[in-house]
N, C-alpha and C positions, 0 to 999 in steps of 0.2 A: 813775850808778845810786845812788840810797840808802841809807843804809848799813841800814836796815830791812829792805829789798827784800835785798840782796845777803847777810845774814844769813840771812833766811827761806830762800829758793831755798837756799841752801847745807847746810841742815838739814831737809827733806823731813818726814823719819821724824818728827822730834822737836816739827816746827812744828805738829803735829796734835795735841799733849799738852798739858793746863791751864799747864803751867807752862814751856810754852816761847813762842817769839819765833815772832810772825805778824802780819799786820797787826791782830790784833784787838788793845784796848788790854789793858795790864796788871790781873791778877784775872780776869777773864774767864771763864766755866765754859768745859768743856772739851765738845764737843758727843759725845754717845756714838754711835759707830761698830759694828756687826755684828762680833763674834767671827768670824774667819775661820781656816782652816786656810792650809797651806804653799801648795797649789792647784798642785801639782807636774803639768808636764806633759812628755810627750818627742816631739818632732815630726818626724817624718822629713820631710826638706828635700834637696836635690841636692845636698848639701854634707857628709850626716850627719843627725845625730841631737840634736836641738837638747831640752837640760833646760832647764827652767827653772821659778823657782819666787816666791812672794811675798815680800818684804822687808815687813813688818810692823812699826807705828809702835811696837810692844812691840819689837823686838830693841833688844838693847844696843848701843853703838856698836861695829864692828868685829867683828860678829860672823862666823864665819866658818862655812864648809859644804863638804862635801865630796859628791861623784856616784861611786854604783854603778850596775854593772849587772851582774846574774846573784850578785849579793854580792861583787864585785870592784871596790874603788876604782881608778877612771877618774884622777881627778886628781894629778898630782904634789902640786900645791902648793895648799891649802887656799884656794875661792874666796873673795873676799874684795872686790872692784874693782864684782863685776856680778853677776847674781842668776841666772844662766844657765851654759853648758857644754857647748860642741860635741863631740861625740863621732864623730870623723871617720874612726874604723875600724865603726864601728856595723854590723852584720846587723842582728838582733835581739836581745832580750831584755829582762830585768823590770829597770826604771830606779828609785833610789832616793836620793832629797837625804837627808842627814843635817848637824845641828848638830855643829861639832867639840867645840862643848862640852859634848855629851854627850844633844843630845835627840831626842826619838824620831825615827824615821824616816819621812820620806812617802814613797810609792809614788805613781810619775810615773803619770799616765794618758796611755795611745801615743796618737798619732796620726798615722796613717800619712797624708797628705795632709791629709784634715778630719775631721772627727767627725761621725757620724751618727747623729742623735737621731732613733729613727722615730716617725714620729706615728698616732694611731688621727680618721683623717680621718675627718668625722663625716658622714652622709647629707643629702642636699640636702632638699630642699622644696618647696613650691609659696607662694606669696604668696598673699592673701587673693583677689586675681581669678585665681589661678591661673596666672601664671608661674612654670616651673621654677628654680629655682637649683640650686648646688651652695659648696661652699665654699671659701676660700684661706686656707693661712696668712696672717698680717697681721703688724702690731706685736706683739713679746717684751718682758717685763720679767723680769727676775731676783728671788730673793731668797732666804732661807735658811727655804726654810719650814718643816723640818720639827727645826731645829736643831743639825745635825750638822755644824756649819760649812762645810759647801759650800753652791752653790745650785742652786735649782731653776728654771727658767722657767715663766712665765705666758704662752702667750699667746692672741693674741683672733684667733679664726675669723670670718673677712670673707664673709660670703654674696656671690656673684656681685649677686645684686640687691643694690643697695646706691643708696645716694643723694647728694649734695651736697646742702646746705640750700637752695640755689636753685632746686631740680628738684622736681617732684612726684612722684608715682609710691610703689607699694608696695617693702618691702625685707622680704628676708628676715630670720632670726633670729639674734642675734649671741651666741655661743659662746665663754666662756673655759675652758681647759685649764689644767692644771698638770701637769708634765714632771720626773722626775729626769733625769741627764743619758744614762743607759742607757734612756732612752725608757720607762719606768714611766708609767703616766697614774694621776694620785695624784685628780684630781677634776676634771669639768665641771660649770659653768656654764653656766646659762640664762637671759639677761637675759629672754626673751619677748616678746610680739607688741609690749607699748607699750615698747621701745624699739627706734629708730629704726635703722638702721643706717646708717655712713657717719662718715666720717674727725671731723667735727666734732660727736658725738654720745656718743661711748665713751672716756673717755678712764679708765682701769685705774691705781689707785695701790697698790704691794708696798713695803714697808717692817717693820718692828719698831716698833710705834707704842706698843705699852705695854710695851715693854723686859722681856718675859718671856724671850728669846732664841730666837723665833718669827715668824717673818715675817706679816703679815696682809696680807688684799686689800682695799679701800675704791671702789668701784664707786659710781655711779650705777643704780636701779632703779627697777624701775613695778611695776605691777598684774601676775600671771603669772610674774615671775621666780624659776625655781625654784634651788636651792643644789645641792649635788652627794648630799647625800641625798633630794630630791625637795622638802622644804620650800617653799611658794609663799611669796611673801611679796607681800600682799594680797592682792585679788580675784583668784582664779584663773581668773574666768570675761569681769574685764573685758574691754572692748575700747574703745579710745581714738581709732582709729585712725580718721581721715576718710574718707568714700566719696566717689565720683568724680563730679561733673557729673550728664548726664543716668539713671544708671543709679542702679538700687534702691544704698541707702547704708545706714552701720552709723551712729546717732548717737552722743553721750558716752551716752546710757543703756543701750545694747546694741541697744536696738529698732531693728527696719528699719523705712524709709521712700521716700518715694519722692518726686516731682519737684517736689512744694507743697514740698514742704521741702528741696528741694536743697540742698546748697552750692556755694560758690564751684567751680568745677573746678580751679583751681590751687592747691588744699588736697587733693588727691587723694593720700592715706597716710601727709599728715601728723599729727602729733598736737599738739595745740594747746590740749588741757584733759585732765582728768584728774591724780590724784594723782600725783607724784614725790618719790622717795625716796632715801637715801644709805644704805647698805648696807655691811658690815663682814664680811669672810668670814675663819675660823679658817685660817691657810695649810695646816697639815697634813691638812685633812680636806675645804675645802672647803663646810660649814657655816655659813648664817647663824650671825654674836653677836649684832647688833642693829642694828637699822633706824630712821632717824629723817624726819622731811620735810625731801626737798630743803631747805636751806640759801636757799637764791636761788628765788621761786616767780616764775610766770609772771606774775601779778597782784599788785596791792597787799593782797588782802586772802586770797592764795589760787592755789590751782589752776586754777581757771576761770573766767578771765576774757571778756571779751565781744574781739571781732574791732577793736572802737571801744577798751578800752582796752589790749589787746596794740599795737598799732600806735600809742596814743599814748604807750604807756608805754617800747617798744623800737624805734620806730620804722618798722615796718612790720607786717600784720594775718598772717603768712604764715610767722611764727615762723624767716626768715633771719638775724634777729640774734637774735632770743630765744633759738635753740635752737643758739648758739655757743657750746662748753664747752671750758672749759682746766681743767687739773688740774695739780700738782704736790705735790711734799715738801717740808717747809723746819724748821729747826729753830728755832723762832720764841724756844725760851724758853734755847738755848745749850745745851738737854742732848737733849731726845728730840723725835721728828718728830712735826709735826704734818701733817693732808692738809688742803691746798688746793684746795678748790673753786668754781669762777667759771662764772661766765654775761654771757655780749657782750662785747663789743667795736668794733663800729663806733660804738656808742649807747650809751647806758645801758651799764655794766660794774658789773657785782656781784662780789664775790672773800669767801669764807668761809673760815675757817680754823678746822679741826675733829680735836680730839684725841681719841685712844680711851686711856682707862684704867678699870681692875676692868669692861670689859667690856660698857663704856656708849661711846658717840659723846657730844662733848658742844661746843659752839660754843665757841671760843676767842673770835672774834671777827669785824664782818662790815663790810665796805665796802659802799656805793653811792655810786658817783659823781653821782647828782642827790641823795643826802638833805641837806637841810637842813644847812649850815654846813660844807659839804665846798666847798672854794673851785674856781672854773669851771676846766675848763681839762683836768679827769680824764676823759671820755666822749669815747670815739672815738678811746683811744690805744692800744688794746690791738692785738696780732698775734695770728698761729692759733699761737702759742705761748707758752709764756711762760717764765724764767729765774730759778733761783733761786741768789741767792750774799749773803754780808756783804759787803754794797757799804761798809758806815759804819767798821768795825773795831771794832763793840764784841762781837764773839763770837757774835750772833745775824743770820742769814737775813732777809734783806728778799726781796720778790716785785717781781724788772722784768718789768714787765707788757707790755712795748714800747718805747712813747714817754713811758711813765710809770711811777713803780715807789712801793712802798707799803714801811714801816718796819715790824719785825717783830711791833708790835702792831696795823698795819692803818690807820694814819693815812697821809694822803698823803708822799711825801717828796718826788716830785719831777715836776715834768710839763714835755715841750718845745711840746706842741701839735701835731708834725708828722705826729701820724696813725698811721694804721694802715699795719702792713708784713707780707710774707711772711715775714723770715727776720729775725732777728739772733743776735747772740752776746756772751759775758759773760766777760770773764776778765783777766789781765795781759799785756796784749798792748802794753803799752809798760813795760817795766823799769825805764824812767831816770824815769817817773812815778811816784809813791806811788797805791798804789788797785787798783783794776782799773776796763776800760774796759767798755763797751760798743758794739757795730757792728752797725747795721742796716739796713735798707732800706727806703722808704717808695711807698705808690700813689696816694695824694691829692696831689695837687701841688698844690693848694690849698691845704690845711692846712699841705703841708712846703714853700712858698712855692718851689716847684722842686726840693726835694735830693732827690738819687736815694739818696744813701749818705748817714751819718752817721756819727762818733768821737766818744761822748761819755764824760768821765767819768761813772764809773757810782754813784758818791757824791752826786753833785750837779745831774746831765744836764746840767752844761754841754756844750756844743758847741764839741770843739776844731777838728776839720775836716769838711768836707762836699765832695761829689761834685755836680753840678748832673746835673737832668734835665727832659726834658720828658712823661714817660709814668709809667706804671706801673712801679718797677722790681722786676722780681720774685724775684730772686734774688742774692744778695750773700753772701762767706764771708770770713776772717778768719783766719789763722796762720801761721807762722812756714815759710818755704817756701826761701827766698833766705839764704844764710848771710852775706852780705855786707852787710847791713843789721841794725841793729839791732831785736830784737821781732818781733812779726810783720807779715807783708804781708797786703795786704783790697786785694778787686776784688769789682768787680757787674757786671751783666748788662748796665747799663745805659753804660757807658765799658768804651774799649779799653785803658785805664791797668791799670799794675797801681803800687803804691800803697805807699808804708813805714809806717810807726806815725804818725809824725805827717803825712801827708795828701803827701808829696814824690810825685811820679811818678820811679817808676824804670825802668820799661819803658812803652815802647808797645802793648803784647802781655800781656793775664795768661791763666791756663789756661779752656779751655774747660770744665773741669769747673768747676761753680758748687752742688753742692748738698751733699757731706757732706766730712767729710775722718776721719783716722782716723792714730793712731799705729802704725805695721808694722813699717820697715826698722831697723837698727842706731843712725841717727844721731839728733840730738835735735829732727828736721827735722819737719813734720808733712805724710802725704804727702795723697793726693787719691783719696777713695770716689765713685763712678759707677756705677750699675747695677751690674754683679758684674764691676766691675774697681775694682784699687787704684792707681794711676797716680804717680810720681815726675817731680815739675817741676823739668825742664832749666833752670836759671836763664843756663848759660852760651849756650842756645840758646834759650832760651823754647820749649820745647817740653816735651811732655811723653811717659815712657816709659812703658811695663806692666809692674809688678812682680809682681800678680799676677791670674789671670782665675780665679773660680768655677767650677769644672766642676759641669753640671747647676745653677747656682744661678742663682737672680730674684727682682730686687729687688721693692720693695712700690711700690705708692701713686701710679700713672703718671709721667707726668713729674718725678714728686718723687725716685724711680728710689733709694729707701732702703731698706736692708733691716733687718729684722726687730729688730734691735737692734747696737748696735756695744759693748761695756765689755771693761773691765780683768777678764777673767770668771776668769783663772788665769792661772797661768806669772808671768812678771815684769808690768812697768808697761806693756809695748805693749798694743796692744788687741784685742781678737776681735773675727769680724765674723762674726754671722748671719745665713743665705741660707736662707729654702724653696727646696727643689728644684721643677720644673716641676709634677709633678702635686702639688703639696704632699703628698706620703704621709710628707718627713723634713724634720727642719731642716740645713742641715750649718754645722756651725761652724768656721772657719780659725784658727789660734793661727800664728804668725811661725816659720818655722828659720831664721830671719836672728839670728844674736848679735850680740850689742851690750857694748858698755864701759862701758856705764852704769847706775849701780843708783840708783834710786828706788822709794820706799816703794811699794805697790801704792795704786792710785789709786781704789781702792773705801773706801779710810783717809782721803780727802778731802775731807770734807763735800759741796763746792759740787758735786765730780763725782759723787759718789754721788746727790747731789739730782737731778743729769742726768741720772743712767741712771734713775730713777724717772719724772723729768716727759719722757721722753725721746718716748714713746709720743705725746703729745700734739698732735691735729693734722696740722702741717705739723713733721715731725720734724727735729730739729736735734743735732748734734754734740754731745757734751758736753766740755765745760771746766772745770779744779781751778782750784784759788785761786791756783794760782803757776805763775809762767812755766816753759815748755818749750821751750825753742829754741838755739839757736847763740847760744854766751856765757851760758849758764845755770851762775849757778857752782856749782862740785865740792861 
């Protein structure tokens, strides 16, 4: 291991402050992180009564804390080793972490199994030909909207009608909420009829963008979208939306018509012209600040382009790749976030990077992979998500987009050509290398001249090992599972290997869960997310056990089988997992009574994972990952 690497890991707390040791280089700005509280929690588990609480890149070293309950110190000996405290005569009662050195008190919030955030589920609808729908909870994002150092959730109401960009068909209306964690509904949103509904259309960015100590929302919008005090924001009366084949149709001017003017029938609810916008919402209220035009337009010169040149421009007349969006958070400039907004991926990819400050949207700066002097090789590398981390070390956020990722002013940095994939992941998943890697998946096998899997550094996309296939591979995941190996272990869908950091096969056998994973139990192990189970992989039997199942809980997104959000939401460094319950009426959130020996900063202090939980929502949702390793052999 390096002696950089083995420094950093060994200093958590401190690696996240201007003037300490991380891969970024020396001088460095310091990238600014959300003011958090202690986020004391007390869990009732079969074992007791588990506290636990945040280590924060502010404590001093060796700070030490002590646990009440009913105003009765619990502890002998001042904790000090781990950021938690089983409480194994527990009934009941009111749980309190204190500093020994004297600071104020947090008040643990119970939980007695999960937490139950109820929700004000919203009324369904009818589609423009009149199909009913109704709604589901969806994708969660967090954030501190109203400044009180906790957070609150965002999340986005899925109408039953809903669409994939390959399918035609009308979709209901999509729905953002904001949530205290007592189930307050602090404001809805209304994207409106001209936007589309469905996984690759909405993607919702929560952040602190102009470092007021307020959380803002950054959305995509159309014509009709109102704010949570009624506010439209354009034409309230457009309608954008394509009519169907042989039946009476709505044009882009609102007018009916009829069969001299048909369209296409495989354009039936989509929208393919009209104004697009980017949109900025105040977190605490829910109010537009300001609106600017989409970043990325469908046309070269605009909003509405002809059918002849959407399809020469993206590749196809039916807005499949056009109307691909990724989103995420990045701290492009080392101090504050800026939001990332992109359009395609198969084809043509556009990626905009856009800061809010005094109250304005304003372009940082803007990619295309076909303009002029951008060198071949950047179109048709993106995935249905994307990753944001300081792949280079110099203290600022670059964007891997896929199979190619851009420097934190939006110049290319690196491209492999092997296409587009379902999944990857970004992090330090080899220790004994300097960097962090990257691991993904690819479905052109043309472009990725067979690999199913790929290891690449994430600095340079070099290619250190690859997996061979002859399909689509669709799923592939990445961490530290086998304690007997160094780093983490990565297996895909597509081999029965399961696999070490550098590409060795160590088993014949890897887990059948392939789509999330999630830190839970004690150890520094990372276990396996699956529909509303948490699953621990038997390395000495290659199987796998249930650590825990969701009561009343369902995952999102079909076969992607992910819920709502997974972060470091309170308590120590393990992670929470959000589950809607069956009729979506609540969210319930799981926190660990499993203690552990281990104290690590809270992982909402870590840039690259915070950036996660923000771009988390996007797409084809992916696990999030910090800048430094977690695993077996992580030093003290």
């Amino acid at each position: 291991m390096t002696m950089k690497k083995t420094r950093c890991a060994a200093a958590v707390a401190i690696a996240l402050l201007a003037s300490a040791c991380s891969t970024t280089q020396p001088g460095a700005p310091a990238m600014r992180m959300e003011k958090l509280d202690r986020g004391a929690v007390a869990v009732r588990g079969n074992d007791g009564v588990l506290v636990s609480w945040r280590a924060l890149m502010t404590d001093a070293p060796g700070l030490a804390f002590d646990v009440y309950r009913d105003g009765r110190k619990l502890n002998a000996e001042p904790v000090t080793a781990s950021s938690n405290y089983l409480d194994t005569s527990a009934g009941s009662g009111n749980y309190e972490v204190r500093e020994t050195a004297g600071g104020a008190a947090s008040k643990a919030l119970f939980i007695d199994g999960h937490l139950t955030l109820p929700l004000q589920r919203p009324a369904g609808g009818k589609t423009a030909y009149g199909k009913e729908y109704t709604y589901t909870a969806n994708d969660a994002s967090v954030g501190d909207l109203d400044g009180d150092g906790q957070y609150e959730i965002v999340l986005k109401w899925e109408p039953t009608e809903s669409q994939d960009n390959c399918c035609t068909g009308h979709t209901g209306i999509v729905l953002l909420d904001a949530y205290k964690l007592d189930g307050t509904l602090l404001w809805r949103i209304s994207l409106g009829p001209n936007i589309r509904a469905g996984a690759h259309y909405t993607q919702f960015q929560v952040a602190d963008y102009d470092g007021d100590g307020k959380a803002e929302l950054i959305v995509k919008t159309a014509d009709g979208t109102r704010d949570a005090a009624g506010k439209v924001i354009g034409d309230a009366n457009a309608n954008w939306v394509t009519g169907s084949g042989e039946i009476e149709q709505t044009d882009r001017t609102g007018a009916r018509r009829t069969d001299d003017g048909k369209l296409m029938a495989g354009l039936t609810g989509r929208i393919l012209q009209g104004p697009e916008y980017l949109s900025v919402f105040d977190g605490a209220t829910g109010r537009v600040v300001d609106t600017i035009p989409y970043p990325s337009r469908r046309g070269a010169d605009g909003d509405n382009p002809s059918q002849e040149e959407l399809k020469q421009r993206w590749g196809d007349a039916y807005a499949n790749r056009s109307d691909r969006f990724l989103a995420g958070t990045a701290w492009l400039d080392g101090r504050h976030p800026s939001a990332i907004f992109a359009r395609g991926y198969y084809a043509r990819t556009t990626i905009a990077a856009i800061d809010f400050s005094s109250g304005k949207l304003v372009q940082r700066w803007y990619f295309d992979s076909e303009a002029p002097g951008v060198p071949k090789g950047y179109s048709g590398q993106g995935n249905h998500q994307l990753s944001i981390a300081d792949v280079d070390g110099d203290g600022r956020h670059e964007i891997v987009y896929g199979a190619m990722a851009l420097d934190d002013d939006g110049k290319p940095l690196w491209t492999t050509g092997m296409g587009h994939g379902d999944t990857m992941h970004v992090g330090d998943f080899d220790p004994a290398r300097p960097g962090l890697e990257k691991f993904g998946v690819h479905e052109n096998m043309a472009m990725s001249k067979n690999v199913g899997a790929a290891m690449l550094d994430a600095r340079t996309g070099e290619v250190l090992w690859t997996t061979p296939a002859d399909k689509d591979t669709g799923r592939g995941v990445v961490g530290d599972i086998d304690p007997r190996y160094p780093g983490a272990e990565a297996w895909s869908s597509a081999s029965p290997n399961l696999y070490d950091a550098r590409g060795n096969v160590i088993a014949p056998k890897h887990p059948q869960q392939v789509n999330f994973m999630v830190w839970w139990d004690g150890d520094l192990l990372r276990e396996l997310l699956d529909r509303n189970k948490v699953f621990k992989w038997d390395w000495q039997h290659n199987e796998v056990t249930v650590l825990l199942q969701g009561l009343d809980a369902v995952s999102n997104n079909g076969t992607k089988a992910t819920p709502a959000l997974t972060a470091d939401l309170f308590g120590d460094w393990r992670e929470e997992i959000v589950w809607r319950n069956t009729d979506s009426s609540a969210l319930h959130i799981y926190s660990t009574p499993i203690p552990t020996t281990h104290r690590i900063t809270t992982l909402m202090q870590d840039p690259q994972y915070r950036a996660a939980i923000a771009w988390q929502n996007t797409a084809y949702n992916q696990p999030p990952w910090p800048s430094f390793f977690i695993g077996e052999g992580m030093a003290k």
